[in-house]
C-alpha positions in Angstrom: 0.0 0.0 0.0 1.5 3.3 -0.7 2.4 5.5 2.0 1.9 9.4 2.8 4.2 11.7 3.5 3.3 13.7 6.2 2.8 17.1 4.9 4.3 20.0 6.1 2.8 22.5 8.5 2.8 25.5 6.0 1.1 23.0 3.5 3.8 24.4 0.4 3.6 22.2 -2.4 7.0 22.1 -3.6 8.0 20.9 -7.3 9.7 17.5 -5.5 6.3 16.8 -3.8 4.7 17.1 -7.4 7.5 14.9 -9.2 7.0 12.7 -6.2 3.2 11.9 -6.9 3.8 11.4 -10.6 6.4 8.9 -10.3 4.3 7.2 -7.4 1.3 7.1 -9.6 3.0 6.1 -12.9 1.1 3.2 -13.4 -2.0 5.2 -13.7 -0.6 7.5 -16.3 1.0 5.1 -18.1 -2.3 3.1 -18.1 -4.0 6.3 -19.2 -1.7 7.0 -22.2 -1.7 3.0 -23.2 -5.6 3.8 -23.4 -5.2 7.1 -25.2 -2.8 5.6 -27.9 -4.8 2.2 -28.6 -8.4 4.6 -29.0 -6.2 6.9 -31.5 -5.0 3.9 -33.2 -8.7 1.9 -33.3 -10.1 5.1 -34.8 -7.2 5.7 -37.4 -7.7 1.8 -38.3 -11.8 1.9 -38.9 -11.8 5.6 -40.1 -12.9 5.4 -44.0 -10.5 7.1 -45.8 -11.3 10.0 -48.2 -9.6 11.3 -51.0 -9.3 14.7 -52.6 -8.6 15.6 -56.3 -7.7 19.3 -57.5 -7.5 20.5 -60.4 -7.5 24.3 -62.2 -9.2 26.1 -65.0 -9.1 29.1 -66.4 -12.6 30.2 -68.6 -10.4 33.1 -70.3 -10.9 37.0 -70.3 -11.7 39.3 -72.7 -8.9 41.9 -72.4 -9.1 43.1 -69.1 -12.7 42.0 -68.7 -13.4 38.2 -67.0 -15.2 35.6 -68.5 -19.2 36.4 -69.2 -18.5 40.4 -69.3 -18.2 40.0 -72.9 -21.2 42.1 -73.8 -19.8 44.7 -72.2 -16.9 45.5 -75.3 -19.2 46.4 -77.6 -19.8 43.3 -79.8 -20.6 39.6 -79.5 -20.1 36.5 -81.5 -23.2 35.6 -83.3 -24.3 31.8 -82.4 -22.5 31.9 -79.1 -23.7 31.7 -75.6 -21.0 31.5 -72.8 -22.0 32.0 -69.0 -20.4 33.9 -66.0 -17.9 32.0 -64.1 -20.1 31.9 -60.5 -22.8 30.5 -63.0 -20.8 27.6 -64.1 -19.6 27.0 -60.8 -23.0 26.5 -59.6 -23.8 24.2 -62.5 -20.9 22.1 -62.2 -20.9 21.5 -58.0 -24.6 20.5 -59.0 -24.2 17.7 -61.5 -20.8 16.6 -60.9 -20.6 17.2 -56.9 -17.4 19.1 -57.5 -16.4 22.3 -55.0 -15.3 25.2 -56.9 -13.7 28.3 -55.6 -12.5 31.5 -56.9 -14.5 31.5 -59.7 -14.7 35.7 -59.6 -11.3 35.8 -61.0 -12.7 33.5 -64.2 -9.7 30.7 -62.7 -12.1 27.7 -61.4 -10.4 26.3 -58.2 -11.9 22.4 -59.1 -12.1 20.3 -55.7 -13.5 16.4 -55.3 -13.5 14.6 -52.3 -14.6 10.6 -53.0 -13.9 7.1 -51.0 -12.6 6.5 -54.3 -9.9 8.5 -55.6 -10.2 6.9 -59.2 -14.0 8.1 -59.2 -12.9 11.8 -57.9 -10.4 11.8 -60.6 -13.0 11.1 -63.2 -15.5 13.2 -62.2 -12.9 16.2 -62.5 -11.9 14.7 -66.4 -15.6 14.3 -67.0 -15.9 17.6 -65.9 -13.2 19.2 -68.2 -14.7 17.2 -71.0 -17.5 18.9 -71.1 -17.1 22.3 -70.1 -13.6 23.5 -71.4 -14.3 22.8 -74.7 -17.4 25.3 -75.0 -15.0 27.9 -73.7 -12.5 27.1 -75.8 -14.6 27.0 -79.0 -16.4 30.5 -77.8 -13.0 32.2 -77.3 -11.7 31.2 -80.8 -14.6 32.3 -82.6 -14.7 35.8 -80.6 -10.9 36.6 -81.2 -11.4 35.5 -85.0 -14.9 38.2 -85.1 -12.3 40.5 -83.4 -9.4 40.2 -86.5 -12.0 40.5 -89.0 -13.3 43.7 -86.9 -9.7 45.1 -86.8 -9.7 44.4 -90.5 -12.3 46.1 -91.7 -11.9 48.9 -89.5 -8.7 49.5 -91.3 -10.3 49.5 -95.0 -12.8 52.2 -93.7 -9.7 54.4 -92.2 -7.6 53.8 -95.8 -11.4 54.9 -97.6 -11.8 57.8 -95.2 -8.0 59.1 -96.6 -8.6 58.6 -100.0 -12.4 60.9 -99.5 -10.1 63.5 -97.6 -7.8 63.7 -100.2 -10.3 64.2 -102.7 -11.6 67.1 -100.7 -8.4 68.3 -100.5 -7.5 68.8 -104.4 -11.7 69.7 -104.9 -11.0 72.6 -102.3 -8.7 74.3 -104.6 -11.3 74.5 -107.4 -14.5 75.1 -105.7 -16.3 78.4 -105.5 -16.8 79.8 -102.3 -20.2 79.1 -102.2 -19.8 75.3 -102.3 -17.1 75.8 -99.5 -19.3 75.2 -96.7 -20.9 71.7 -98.1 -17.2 70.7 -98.6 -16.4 72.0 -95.1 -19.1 70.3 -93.7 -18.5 66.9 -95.5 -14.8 67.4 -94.0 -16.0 67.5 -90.6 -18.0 64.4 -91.2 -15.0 62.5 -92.0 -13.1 63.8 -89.1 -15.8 62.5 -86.9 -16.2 59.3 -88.7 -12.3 59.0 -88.4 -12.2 59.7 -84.9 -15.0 57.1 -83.7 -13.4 54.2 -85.8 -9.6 55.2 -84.3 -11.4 54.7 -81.3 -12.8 51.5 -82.1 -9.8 50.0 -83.3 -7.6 51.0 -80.1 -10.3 49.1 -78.0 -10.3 46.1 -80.9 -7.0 45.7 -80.3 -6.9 46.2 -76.9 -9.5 43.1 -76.5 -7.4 40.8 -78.7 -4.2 42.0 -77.0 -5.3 42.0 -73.4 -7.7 38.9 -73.9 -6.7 35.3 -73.2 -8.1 32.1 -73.8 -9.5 29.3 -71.8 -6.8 27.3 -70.8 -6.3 23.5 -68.4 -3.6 25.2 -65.8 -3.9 21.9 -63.7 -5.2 18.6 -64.5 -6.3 16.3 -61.8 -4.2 13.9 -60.4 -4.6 10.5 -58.6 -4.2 10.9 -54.9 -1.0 8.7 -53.3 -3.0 9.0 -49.8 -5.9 10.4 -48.0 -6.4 13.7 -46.5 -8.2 12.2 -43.6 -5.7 9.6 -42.3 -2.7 11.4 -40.5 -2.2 8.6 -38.6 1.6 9.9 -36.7 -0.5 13.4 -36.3 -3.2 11.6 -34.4 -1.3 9.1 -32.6 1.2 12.2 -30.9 -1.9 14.2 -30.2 -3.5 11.4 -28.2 0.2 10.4 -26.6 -0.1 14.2 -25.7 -3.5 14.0 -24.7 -2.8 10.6 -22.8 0.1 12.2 -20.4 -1.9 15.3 -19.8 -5.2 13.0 -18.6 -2.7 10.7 -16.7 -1.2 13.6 -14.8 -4.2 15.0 -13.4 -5.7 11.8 -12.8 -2.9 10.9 -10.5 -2.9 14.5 -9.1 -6.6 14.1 -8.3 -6.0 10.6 -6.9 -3.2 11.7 -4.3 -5.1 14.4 -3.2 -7.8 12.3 -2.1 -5.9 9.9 -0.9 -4.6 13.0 1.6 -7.9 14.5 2.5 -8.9 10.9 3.6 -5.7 10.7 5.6 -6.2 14.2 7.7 -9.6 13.3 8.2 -8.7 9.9 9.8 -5.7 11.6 11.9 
């Protein structure tokens, strides 16, 4: 039976007293950290494991514009329906079960967790399959519109110089009473000049500043789960365990000592 040190008459706890209980009552931490590491081990053992597969997308942009602000710039390709980014990420975590984030910046952050990693990984390619290409396709045909734009933008500008200088060399033989419908036909040009500059800065400006969908990551099968840390757990319950044990055995010697004054 273990015995009780008489305490002293100023009742100080000193750090020896405490380092005395614990190594008196070792067996009950030790027993209580056995416990704590065999529970952390039983649940690491039955947990199911889950697997998680990433992978990234980006819809494109429009020159400095994101994905679905396309009607914004002026034009649109005939035939060609595409969708804002939060849009598609709604459609796609609702048929495929797939978490996206970020999709504000027009870059799809593509998450799926699965038992199966091989089904998570399909559902992501599945995914991709059906979605990227429709992007991709729209993108194509807008910065093709866009050329063809720029192009005929250009053959207006090179008619528009040919008109002035016609006006030009007719200014030198008119009367001055045609001089204002030759003035005024002038300042038509101008203005027509002007507005298609204008138009083919932000033309360019689209193609320039625009990029197209593009796979940044593919997804990838998982080597292990997310859910089964197994060293992680088994420290934190060896922690756990000794922290338990400690007050345990604290708790036990102290009534071990009330006891003991009572009965003296």
């Amino acid at each position: 039976m273990n015995s009780i040190k008489p305490v002293q008459d100023s009742d100080e706890i000193t750090l020896y007293d405490l380092i005395e209980v614990l190594i008196r009552r070792k067996v009950v931490i030790l027993g209580i950290l056995l416990a704590s590491v065999v529970i952390a081990l039983i649940y690491v053992l039955t947990l199911t494991p889950i697997y998680s597969v990433g992978a990234r997308i980006e819809l494109g942009k429009i020159g400095s514009l994101p994905a679905g602000a396309d009607v914004r710039t002026g034009f649109s390709v005939k035939g060609f329906s595409i969708e804002e980014p939060s849009v598609v990420a709604r459609k796609i975590h609702g048929k495929f079960g797939v978490k996206v984030s970020s999709a504000k910046t027009g870059i799809l952050y593509l998450t799926k967790k699965s038992k199966e990693p091989g089904e998570a990984v399909e559902s992501i390619e599945k995914l991709i399959q059906e979605f990227y290409p429709k992007h991709e396709e729209y993108y194509q045909e807008l910065f093709r519109v866009a050329s063809d734009h720029i192009k005929g933008i250009k053959t207006q500008l090179t008619m528009i110089d040919r008109q002035q200088s016609q006006l030009d060399k007719l200014k030198k033989n008119i009367k001055d009473n045609s001089m204002l419908m030759v003035l005024s036909e002038e300042r038509n040009l101008q203005t027509r000049k002007v507005d298609l500059q204008k138009e083919l800065v932000e033309r360019k400006l689209l193609i320039n500043g625009g990029t197209p969908p593009a796979i940044l990551s593919k997804p990838v099968m998982p080597n292990k789960p997310i859910n089964l840390r197994t060293q992680h757990t088994i420290t934190l319950a060896t922690i756990l365990g000794l922290i338990l044990g400690g007050i345990l055995a604290f708790v036990m010697e102290f009534v071990v000592y009330f006891k003991a004054r009572r009965l003296s």
